[in-house]
PABARO-196297 format. One record per residue (C-alpha): x, y negated, z negated. Coordinates in steps of 0.1 Angstrom, whole numbers, plus 5000, padded with zeros to 4 digits. Each point is the difference from the previous one (the first is absolute). Layout:
N
XYZ;...
END
This chain:
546
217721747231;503550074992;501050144961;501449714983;496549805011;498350244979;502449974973;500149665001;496450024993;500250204970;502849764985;497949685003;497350194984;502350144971;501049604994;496449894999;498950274970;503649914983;501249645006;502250024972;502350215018;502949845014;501250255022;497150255014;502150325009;499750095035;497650235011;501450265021;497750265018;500750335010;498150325014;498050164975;500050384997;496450175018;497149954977;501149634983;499149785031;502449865025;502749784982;500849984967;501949714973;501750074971;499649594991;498550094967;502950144985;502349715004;496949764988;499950204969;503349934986;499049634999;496349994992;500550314975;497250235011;499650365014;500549955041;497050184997;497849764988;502149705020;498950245035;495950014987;500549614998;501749945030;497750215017;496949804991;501449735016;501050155037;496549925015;501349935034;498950155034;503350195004;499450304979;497250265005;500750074964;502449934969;500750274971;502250044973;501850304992;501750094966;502749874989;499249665023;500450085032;497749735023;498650235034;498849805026;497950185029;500249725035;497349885021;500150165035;500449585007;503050054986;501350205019;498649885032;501949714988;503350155001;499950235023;498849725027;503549814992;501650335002;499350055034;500149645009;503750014996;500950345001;503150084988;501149654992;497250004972;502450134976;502649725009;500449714976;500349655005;504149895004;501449904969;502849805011;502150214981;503050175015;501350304993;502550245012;500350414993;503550135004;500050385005;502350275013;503149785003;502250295007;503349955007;501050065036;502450264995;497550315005;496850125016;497349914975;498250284979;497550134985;499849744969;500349715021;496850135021;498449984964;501349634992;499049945036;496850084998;499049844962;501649715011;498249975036;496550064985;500449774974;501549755025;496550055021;497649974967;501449724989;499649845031;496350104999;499949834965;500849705014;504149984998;502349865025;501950295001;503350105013;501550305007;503650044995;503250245002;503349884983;502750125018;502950104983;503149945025;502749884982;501650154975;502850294989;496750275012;500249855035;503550005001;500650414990;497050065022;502349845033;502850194986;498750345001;498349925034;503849895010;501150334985;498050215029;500749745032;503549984989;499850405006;498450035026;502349785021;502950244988;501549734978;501150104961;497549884976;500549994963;497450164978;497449734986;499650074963;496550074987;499149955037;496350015016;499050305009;497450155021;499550125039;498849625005;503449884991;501750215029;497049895024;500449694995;504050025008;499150185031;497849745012;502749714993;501950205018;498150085032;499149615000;503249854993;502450245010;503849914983;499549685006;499049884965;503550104996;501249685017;500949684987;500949924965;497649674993;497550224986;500750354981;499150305012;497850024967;498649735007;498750055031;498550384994;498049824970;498649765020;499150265030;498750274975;498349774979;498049875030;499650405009;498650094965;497249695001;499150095033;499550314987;498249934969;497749775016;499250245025;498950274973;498149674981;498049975027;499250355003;499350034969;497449655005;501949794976;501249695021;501849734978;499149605006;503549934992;503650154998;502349854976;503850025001;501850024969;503449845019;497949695010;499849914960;503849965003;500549855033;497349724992;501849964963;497050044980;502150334979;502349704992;497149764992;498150224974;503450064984;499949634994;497050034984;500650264977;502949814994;498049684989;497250214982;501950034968;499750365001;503250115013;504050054986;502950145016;501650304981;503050205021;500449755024;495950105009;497249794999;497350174980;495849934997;498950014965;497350195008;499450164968;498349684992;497750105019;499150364989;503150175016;501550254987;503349825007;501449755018;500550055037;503049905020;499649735033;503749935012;502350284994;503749904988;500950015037;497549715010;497950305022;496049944990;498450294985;496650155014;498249834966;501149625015;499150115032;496650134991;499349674983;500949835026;497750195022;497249934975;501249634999;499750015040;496750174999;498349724977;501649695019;498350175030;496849884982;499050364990;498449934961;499350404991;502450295019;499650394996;503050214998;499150325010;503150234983;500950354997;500350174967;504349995003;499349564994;498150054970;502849864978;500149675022;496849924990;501049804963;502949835019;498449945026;496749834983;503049864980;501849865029;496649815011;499749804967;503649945000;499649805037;497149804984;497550205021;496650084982;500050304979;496550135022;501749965030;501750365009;498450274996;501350395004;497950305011;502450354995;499350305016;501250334991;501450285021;498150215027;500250384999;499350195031;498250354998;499950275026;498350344998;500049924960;503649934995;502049674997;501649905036;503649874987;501749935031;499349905036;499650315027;502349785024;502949844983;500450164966;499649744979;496849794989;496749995021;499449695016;496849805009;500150045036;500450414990;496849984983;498149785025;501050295026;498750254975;496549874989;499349715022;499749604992;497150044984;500550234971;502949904992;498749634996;497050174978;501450254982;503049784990;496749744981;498650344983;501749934970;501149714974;503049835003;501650094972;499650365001;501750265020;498250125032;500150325013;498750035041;498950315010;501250035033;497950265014;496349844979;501549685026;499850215029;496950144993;497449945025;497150074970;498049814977;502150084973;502649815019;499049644981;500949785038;498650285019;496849964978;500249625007;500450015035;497750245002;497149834983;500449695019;500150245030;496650094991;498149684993;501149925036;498950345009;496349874987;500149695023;501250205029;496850224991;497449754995;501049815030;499450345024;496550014981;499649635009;499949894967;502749704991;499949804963;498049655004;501949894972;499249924962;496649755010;498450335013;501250214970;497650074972;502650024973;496950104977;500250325010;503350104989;499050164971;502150284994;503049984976;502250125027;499149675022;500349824974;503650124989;501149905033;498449625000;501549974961;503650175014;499649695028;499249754975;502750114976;502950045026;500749604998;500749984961;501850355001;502849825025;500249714983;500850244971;502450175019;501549745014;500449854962;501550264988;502350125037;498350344991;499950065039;500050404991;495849934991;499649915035;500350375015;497550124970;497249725006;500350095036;499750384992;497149874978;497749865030;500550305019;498750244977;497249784993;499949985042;499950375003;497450054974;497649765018;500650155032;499850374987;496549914984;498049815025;499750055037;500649625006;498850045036;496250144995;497949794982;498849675017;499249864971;503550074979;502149965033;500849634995;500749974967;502450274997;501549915030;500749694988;502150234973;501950145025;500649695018;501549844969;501850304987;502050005034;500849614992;501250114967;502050315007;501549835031;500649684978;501950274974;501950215028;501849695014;500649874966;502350354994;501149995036;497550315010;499050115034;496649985010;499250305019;496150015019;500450345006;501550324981;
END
């Protein structure tokens, strides 16, 4: 018996006492605190702004009316809160399914509706860092719920290689090879810098000798930004993969000019009504939109600006089929957001289709102070620095522990913590130890025989029961999650189940009573299927021993 059965339940018998109610609110359970029963509604207070009465009094009626075999008991708690107490049935009921399918319970039906996440999206002119890991990892998770939601989802990383960005990047590699071969090399102006810049010279070098040198069909510019841009991806996707993030697709930002679609969504700006040329410049009238002001797409030299070719990115994106996409930006594009919702109505596209999750900036602790600067090259820390530091793991977690739109601050040394207080340590290391109870039981010769040989009726105790409500719950809380991209919750319900894992395990010796051994095995053996379910969600490893 899954949550919104039971709801559904309480809703038909809501429009039955009030059928002059055209639109019953819906009733949405939750885990009650200890002492009110299992799950809880607030229903009455939403009835009570229509039919005028204390929720109170709506709750006694409602409750009157619940006589169904569900419920071991109904009560009503001032101001109106409805608390239900379940049937073992119904838990037998859902707990069969749950281990029926495992994991895959918690996977919904396809939708049919694609849609694609773009995250990270850095340009390929440096090492990632530290705030990509964080994009990387909001926008992976959220990739892998929505998927579980139902979502045909892809997974993609716009690559930024054309441009003046790519251009200064090949001319301050140029600046070292030309160097290094003893030749005179003028100064690039506000050049890259950073030890990766000279590496990355050396190993042109040591591959290609002088000979890029040679001929004069294709610049030496050229040809170092094609070689080091292929170096830098390489590079990047090696640390992505590292770092578990792997992309379904890789977009090029050059192949929206080369296929002529930059040229064709200037067409259709052109034909929108929403556009005038000022300074020989073809300007979007974006403050029609809500802008601020309105934002230039052809520059008085006929050169595109980034704002055309972002819309035509967006317009490439949604004749791909996708109908919602996720932007997954860091705090430095918060200002593109009005244009670019802007730029999307301006194309005709619907004004739900786009929208942006921003992430603020990551500040790395050490031995209680802020760590400014990477120990190896000076400058900023990057992604693969940190993996190297506190493993995969921690980093994936640790980047989750906090919203969005807040600033984080990782504690290096809490992620290198082998200790409870470690919040991935104490995840592992829970999971660890419902294995650890299998392992046992199977040396005493005792295996689970699975929910038909379980007498649910004897869980009794509130802490069993928190963990069959937490297993019940877990469905609606993703689907709020997944509502609202708040993929920071995900870490916290985890941590959730394992205190209420711990504090089952700490009070009863699972193993010595014949009677109690099925049963609350058959807690363990669902709270694996749950933490392991919620581990490979985040991109966890699943460690038997510790």
């Amino acid at each position: 018996m899954r949550i919104d059965n039971l709801e559904k339940i309480i809703q038909d018998v809501i429009q039955l006492i009030y059928p002059g109610i055209s639109k019953i609110p819906d009733v949405l359970l939750a885990p009650s605190p200890e002492g009110f029963g299992d799950f809880s509604t607030t229903v009455s207070f939403d009835l009570a702004k229509t039919l005028h009465k204390s929720p109170f009094s709506i709750a006694e009626e409602i409750s009157k009316h619940l006589n169904f075999p569900y419920f071991t008991s109904i009560s009503v708690a001032k101001p109106g809160y409805l608390n239900f107490s379940f049937t073992p049935s119904v838990y037998r009921d859902f707990l069969q399914e749950l281990e029926e399918k495992g994991e895959k319970y918690f996977y919904k039906e396809r939708n049919g509706v694609k849609v694609q996440v773009e995250f990270v999206s850095a340009n390929p002119t440096g090492p990632l860092h530290v705030g990509n890991g964080r994009g990387g990892i909001i926008g992976d998770v959220l990739g892998n719920l929505l998927k579980i939601e139902g979502f045909d989802v892809i997974k993609e990383y716009y690559v930024n290689d054309a441009g003046s960005k790519m251009n200064l990047f090949a001319k301050s590699i140029a600046y070292y090879y030309m160097e290094k071969l003893g030749k005179k090399a003028e100064p690039v102006e506000e050049a890259y810098k950073g030890a990766y810049i000279e590496d990355i010279a050396t190993e042109i070098l040591n591959d290609y000798g002088d000979s890029l040198l040679n001929g004069e069909s294709h610049p030496l510019i050229d040809k170092i930004q094609k070689i080091s841009e292929e170096k830098m991806m390489r590079r990047i996707k090696e640390v992505l993969e590292k770092f578990g993030v792997v992309f379904d697709s890789w977009f090029y930002e050059s192949s929206l000019y080369s296929s002529g679609e930059v040229d064709r969504v200037t067409e259709i700006f052109k034909k929108s009504g929403y556009t005038y040329e000022k300074d020989d410049a073809l300007w979007f009238q974006s403050t029609l939109f809500g802008d601020d002001k309105d934002r230039v797409l052809v520059r008085g030299t006929g050169e595109p600006t980034y704002t055309l070719v972002d819309a035509a990115y967006h317009k490439n994106k949604w004749d791909r089929g996708f109908r919602k996409v996720i932007d997954v930006w860091g705090a430095d594009h918060f200002g593109h957001i009005t244009p670019m919702k802007a730029l999307i109505q301006g194309m005709g596209l619907p004004e739900g289709f786009l929208d942006i999750v921003i992430y603020q900036i990551v500040h790395l602790f050490e031995n209680g102070k802020e760590v400014m600067m990477s120990k190896h090259s000076g400058t900023f820390v990057t992604l693969e620095e940190l993996i190297n530091e506190v493993g995969k793991d921690a980093a994936r977690f640790f980047f989750l522990l906090k919203s969005s739109d807040t600033h984080l601050n990782f504690d290096l040394d809490l992620a290198k913590r082998e200790s409870i207080d470690n919040p991935v340590y104490y995840v592992q290391y829970t999971y660890a130890r419902l294995k650890s109870i299998l392992i046992k039981g199977k040396e005493k010769g005792i295996r689970y025989r699975g929910i038909d040989e379980a007498d649910l009726s004897l869980l009794e105790s509130s802490d069993e029961k928190a963990l069959l409500n937490h297993f019940m719950y877990l469905e609606r809380e993703l689907e709020n999650v997944a509502r609202k991209y708040s993929v920071h919750r995900i870490p916290f319900i985890t941590i959730e189940l394992c205190k209420k894992i711990n504090t089952f395990y700490q009070n009863y010796n699972i193993l010595s009573s014949e009677r109690y051994v099925q049963p609350r095995f058959s807690l363990v053996y669902n709270a694996l299927n749950v933490l392991s379910f919620l581990m490979d969600l985040m991109g966890i490893e699943k460690k038997e021993r510790m």
